[in-house]
MISEVEX-302595 format. One record per atom (N, C-alpha, C, O): y, x, z; residue number from 1; residue in one letter; chain; atom name. Coordinates in Angstrom, 3 decimals. Atoms other than C-alpha are relative to their C-alpha. Layout:
% MISEVEX-302595
{{Y X Z} NUM A A CA}
...
END
This chain:
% MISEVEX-302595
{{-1.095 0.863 0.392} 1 X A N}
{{-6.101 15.162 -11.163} 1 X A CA}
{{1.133 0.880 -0.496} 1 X A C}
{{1.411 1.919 0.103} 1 X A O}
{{-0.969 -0.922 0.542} 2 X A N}
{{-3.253 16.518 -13.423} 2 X A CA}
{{1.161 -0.276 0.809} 2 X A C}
{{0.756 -0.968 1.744} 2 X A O}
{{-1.228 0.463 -0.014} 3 X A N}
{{0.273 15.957 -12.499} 3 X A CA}
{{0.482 -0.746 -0.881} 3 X A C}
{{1.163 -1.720 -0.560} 3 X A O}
{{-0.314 1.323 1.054} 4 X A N}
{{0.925 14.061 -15.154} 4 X A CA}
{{-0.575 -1.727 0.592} 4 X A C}
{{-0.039 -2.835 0.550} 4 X A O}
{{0.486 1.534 -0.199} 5 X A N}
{{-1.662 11.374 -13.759} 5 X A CA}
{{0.907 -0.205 1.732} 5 X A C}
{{1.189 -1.293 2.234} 5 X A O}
{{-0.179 -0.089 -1.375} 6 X A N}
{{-0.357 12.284 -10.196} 6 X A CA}
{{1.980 -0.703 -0.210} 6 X A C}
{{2.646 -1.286 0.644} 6 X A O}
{{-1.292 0.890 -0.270} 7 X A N}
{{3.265 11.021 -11.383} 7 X A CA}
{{0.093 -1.423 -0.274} 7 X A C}
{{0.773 -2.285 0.282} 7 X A O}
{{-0.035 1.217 -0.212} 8 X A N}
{{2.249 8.275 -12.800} 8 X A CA}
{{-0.691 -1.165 0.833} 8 X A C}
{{-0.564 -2.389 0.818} 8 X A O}
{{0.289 1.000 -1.698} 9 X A N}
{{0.393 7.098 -9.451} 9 X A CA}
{{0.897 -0.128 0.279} 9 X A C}
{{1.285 -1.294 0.219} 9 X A O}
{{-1.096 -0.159 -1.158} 10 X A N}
{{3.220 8.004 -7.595} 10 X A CA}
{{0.768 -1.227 -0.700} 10 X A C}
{{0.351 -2.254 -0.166} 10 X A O}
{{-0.970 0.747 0.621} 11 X A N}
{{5.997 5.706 -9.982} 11 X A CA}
{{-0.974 -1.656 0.059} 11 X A C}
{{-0.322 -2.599 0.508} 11 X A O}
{{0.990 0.775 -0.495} 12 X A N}
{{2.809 3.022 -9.791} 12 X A CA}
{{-0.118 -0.747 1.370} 12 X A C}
{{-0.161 -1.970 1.505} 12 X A O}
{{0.010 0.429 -1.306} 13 X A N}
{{2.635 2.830 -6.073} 13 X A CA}
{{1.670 -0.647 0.281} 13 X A C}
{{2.006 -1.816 0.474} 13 X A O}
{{-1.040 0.804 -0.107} 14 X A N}
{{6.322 2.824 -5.761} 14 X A CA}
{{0.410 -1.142 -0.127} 14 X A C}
{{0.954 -1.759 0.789} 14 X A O}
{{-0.452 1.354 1.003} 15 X A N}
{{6.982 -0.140 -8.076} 15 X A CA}
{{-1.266 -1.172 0.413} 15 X A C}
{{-1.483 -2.212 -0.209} 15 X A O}
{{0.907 1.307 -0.215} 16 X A N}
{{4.252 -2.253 -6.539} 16 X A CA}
{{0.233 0.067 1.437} 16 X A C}
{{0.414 -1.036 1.952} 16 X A O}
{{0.220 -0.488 -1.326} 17 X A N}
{{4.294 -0.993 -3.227} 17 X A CA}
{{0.818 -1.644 1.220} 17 X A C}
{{0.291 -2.267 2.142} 17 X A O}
{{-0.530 1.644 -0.329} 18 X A N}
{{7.093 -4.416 -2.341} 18 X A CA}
{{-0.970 -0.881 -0.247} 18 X A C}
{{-1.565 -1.257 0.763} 18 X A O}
{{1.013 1.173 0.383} 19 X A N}
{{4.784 -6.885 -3.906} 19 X A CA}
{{-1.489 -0.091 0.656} 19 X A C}
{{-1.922 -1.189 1.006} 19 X A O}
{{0.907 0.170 -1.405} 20 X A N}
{{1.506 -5.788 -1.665} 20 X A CA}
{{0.901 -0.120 0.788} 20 X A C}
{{1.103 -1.334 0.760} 20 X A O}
{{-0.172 0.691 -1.151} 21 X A N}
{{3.295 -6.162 0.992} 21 X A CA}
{{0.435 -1.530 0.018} 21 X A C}
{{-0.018 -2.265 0.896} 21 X A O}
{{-0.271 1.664 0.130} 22 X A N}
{{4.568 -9.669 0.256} 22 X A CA}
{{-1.046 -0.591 -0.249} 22 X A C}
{{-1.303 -1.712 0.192} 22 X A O}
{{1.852 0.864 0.636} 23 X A N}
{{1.169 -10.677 -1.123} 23 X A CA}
{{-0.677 -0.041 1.659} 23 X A C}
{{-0.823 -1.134 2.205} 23 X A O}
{{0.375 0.093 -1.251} 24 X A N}
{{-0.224 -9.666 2.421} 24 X A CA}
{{0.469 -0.087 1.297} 24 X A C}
{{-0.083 0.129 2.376} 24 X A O}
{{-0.303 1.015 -1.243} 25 X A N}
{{2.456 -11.377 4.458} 25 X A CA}
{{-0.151 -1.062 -0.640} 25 X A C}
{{1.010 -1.436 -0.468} 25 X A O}
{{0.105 0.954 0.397} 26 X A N}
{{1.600 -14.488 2.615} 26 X A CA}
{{-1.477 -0.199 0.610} 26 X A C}
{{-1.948 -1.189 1.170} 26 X A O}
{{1.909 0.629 -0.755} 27 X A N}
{{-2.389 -14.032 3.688} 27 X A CA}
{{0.082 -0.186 1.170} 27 X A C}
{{-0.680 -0.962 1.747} 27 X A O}
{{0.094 -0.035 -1.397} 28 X A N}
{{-1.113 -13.266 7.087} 28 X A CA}
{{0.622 -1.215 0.363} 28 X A C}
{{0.284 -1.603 1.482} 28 X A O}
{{-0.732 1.359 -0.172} 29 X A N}
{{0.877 -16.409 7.149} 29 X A CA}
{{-0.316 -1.115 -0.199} 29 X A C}
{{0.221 -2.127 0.252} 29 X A O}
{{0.499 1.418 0.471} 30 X A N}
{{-1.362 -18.816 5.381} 30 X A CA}
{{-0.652 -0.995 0.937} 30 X A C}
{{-0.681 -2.181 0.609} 30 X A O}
{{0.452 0.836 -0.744} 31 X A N}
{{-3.146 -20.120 8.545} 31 X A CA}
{{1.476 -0.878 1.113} 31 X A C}
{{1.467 -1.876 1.834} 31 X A O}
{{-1.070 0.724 -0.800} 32 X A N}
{{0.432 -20.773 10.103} 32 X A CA}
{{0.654 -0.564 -0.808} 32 X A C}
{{1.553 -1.031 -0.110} 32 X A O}
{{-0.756 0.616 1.120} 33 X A N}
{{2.041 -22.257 7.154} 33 X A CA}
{{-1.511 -1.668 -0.094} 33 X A C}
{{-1.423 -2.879 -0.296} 33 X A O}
{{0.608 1.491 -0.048} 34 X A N}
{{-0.814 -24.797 7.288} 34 X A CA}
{{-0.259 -0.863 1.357} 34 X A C}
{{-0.922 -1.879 1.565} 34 X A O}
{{-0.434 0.815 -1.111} 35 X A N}
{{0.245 -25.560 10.679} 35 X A CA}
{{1.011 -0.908 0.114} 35 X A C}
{{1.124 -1.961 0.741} 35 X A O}
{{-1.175 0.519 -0.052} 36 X A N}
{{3.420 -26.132 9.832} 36 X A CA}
{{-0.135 -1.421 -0.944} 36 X A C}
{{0.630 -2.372 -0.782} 36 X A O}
{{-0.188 1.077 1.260} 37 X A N}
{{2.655 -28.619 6.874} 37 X A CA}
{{-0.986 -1.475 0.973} 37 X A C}
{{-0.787 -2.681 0.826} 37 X A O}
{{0.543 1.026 -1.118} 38 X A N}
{{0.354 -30.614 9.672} 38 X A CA}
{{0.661 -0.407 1.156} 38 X A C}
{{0.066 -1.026 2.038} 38 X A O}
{{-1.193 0.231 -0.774} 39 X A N}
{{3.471 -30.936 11.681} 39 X A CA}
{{-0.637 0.760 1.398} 39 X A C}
{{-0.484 -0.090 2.275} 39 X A O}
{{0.713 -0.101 -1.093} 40 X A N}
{{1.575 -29.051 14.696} 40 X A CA}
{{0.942 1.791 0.427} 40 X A C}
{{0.669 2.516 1.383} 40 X A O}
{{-0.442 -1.153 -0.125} 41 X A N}
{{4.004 -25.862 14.211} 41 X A CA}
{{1.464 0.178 -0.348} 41 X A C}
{{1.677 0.593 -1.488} 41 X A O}
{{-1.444 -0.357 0.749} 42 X A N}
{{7.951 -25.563 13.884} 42 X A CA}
{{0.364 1.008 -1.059} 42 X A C}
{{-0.032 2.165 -1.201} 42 X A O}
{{0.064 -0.865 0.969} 43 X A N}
{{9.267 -24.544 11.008} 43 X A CA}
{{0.568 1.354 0.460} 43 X A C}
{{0.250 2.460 0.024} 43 X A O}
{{-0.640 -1.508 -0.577} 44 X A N}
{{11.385 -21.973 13.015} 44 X A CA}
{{-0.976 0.995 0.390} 44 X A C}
{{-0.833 2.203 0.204} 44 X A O}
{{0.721 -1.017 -0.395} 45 X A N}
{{8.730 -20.492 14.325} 45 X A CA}
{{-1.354 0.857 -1.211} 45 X A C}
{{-2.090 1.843 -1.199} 45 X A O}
{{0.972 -0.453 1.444} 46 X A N}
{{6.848 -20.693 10.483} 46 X A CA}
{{0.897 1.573 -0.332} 46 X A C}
{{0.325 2.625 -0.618} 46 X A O}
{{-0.526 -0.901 0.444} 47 X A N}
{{9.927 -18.410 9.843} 47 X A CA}
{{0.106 1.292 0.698} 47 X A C}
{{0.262 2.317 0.035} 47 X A O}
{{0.247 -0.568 -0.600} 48 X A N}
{{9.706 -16.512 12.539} 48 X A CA}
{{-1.028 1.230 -0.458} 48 X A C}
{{-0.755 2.384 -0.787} 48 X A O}
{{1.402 -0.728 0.091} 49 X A N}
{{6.042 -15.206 12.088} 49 X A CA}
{{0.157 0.511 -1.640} 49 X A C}
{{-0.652 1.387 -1.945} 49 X A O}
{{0.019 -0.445 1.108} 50 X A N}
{{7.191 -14.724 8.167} 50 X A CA}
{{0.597 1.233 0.296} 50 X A C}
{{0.086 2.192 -0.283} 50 X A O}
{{-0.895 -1.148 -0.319} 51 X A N}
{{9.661 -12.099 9.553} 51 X A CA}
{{-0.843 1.116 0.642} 51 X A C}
{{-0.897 2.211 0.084} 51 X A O}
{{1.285 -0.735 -0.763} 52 X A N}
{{7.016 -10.428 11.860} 52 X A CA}
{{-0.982 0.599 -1.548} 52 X A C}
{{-1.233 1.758 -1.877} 52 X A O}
{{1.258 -0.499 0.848} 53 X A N}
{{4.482 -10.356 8.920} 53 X A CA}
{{0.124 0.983 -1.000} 53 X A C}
{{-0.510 2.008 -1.247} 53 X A O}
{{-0.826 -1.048 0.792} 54 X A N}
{{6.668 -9.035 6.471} 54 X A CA}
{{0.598 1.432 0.257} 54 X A C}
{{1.188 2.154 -0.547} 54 X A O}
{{-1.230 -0.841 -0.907} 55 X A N}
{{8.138 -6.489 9.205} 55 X A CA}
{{-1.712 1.035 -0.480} 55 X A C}
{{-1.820 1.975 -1.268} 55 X A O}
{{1.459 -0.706 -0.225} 56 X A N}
{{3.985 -5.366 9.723} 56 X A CA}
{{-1.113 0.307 -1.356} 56 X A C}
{{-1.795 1.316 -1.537} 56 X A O}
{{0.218 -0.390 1.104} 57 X A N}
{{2.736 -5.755 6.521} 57 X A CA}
{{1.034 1.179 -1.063} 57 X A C}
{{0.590 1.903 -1.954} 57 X A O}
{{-0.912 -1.226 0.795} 58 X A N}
{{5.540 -3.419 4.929} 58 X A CA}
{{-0.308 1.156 0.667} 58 X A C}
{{-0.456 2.149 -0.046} 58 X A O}
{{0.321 -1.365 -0.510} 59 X A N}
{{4.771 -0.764 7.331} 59 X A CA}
{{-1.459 0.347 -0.170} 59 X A C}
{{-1.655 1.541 -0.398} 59 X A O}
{{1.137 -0.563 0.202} 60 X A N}
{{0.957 -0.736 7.026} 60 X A CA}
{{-0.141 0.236 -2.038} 60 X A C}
{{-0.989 1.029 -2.447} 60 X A O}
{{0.165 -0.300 1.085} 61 X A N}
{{1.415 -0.848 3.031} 61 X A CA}
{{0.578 0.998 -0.096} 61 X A C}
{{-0.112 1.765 -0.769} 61 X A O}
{{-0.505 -1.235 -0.203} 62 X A N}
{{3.764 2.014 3.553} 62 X A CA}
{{-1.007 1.245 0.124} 62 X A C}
{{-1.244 2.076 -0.752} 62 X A O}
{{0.947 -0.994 -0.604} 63 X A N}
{{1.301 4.189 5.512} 63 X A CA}
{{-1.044 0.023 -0.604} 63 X A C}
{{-1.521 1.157 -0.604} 63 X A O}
{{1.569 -0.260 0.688} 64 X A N}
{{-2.056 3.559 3.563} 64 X A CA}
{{0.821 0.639 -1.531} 64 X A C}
{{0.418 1.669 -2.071} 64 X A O}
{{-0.582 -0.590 1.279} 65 X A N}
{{0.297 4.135 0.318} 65 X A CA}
{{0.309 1.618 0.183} 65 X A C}
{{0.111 2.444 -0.708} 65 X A O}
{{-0.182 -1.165 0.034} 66 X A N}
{{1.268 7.197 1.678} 66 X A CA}
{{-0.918 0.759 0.437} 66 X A C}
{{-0.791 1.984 0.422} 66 X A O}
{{1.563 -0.819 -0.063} 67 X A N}
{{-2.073 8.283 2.547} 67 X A CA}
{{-0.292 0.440 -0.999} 67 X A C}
{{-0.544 1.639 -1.122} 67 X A O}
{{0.651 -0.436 1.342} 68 X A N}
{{-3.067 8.171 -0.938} 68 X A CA}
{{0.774 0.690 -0.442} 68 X A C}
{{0.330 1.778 -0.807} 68 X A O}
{{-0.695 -1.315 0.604} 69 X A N}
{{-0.117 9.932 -2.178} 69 X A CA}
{{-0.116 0.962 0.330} 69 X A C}
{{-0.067 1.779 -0.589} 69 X A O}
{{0.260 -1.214 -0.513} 70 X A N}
{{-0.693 12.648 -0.058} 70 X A CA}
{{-1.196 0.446 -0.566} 70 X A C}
{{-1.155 1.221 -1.522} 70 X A O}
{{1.434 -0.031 0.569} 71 X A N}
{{-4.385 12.736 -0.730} 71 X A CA}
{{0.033 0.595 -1.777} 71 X A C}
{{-0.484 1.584 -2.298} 71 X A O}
{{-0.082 -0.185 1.828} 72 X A N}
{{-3.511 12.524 -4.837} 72 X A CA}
{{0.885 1.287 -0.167} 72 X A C}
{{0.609 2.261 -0.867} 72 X A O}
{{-1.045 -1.812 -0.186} 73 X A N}
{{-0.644 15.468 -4.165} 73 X A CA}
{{-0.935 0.898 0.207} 73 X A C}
{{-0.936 1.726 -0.704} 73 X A O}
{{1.149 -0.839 -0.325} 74 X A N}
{{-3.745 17.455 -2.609} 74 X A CA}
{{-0.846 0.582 -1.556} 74 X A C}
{{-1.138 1.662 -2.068} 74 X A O}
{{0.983 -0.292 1.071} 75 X A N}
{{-5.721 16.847 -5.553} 75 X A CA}
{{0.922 0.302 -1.310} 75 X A C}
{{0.189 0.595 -2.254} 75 X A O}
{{-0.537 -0.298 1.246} 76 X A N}
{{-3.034 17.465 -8.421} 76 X A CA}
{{0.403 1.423 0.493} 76 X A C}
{{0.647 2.108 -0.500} 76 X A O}
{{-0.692 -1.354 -0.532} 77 X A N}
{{-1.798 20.851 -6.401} 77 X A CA}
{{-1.127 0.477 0.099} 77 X A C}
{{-0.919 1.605 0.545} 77 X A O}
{{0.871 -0.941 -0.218} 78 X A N}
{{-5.471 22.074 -6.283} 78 X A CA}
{{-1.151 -0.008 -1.278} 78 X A C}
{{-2.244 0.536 -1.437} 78 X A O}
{{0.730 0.398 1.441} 79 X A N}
{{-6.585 20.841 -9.738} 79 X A CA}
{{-0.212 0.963 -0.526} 79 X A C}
{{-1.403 1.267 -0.454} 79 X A O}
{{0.827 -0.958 0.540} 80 X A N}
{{-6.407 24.136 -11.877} 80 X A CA}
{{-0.540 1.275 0.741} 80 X A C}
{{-0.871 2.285 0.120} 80 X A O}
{{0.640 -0.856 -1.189} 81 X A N}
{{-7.650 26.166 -8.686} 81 X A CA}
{{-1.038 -0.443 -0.049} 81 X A C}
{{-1.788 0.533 -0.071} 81 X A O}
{{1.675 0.143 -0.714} 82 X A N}
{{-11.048 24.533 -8.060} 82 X A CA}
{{-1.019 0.859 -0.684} 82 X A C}
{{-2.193 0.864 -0.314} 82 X A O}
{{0.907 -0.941 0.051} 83 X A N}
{{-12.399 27.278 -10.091} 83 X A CA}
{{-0.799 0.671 0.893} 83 X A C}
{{-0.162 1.295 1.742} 83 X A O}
{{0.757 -0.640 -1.052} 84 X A N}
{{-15.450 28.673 -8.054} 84 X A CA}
{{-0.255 1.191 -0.797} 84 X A C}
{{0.354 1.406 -1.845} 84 X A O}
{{0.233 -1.010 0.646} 85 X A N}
{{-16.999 31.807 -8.931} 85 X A CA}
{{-1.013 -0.192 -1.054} 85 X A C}
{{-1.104 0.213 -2.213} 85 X A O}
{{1.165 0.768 1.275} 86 X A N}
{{-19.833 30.183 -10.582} 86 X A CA}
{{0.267 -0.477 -1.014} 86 X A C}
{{-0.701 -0.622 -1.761} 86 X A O}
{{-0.876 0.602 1.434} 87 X A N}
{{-17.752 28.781 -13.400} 87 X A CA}
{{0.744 1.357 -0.885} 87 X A C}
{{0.858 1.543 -2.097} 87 X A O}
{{-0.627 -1.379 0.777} 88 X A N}
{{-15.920 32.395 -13.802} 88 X A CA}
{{-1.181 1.144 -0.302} 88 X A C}
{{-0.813 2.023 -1.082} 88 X A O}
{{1.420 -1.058 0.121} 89 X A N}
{{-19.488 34.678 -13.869} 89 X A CA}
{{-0.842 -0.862 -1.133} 89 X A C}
{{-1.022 -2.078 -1.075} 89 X A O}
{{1.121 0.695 0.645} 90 X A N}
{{-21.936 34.015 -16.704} 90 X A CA}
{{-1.303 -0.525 0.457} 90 X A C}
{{-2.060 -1.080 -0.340} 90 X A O}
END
């Protein structure tokens, strides 16, 4: 991976990085949001669990995002190194 592709992951993840997490407090919420619409669940507590989901989903999109950046940093910082010797010997 060049740096070039490695910045534009990085500016990539950033700029989406809000929107997964909102996308997957909405999945985490969809079985309680159809509680609430069956009257079997206050809405306070619909809002509640949105706050929670949003709180838990932002931190695990955080941490897997920054897995991969790390991971992709690895691979753009060892890109024109992976020469072996077998590539430099005829």
């Amino acid at each position: 991976m060049s740096w070039r592709d490695y910045r534009m992951l990085a500016a990539d993840v950033q700029r989406l990085r809000p929107l997964a997490a909102i996308v997957l407090a909405i999945v985490l919420l969809l079985p309680s949001l159809a509680e609430t619409i069956t009257g079997n669940l206050p809405f306070v507590t619909l809002l509640f669990r949105l706050a929670l989901a949003l709180a838990l989903s932002g931190v695990l999109v955080w941490i897997v995002t920054g897995v991969v950046l790390h991971y992709a940093r690895v691979q753009a910082q060892s890109g024109p190194d992976r020469r072996s010797k077998r590539d430099i010997e005829p």
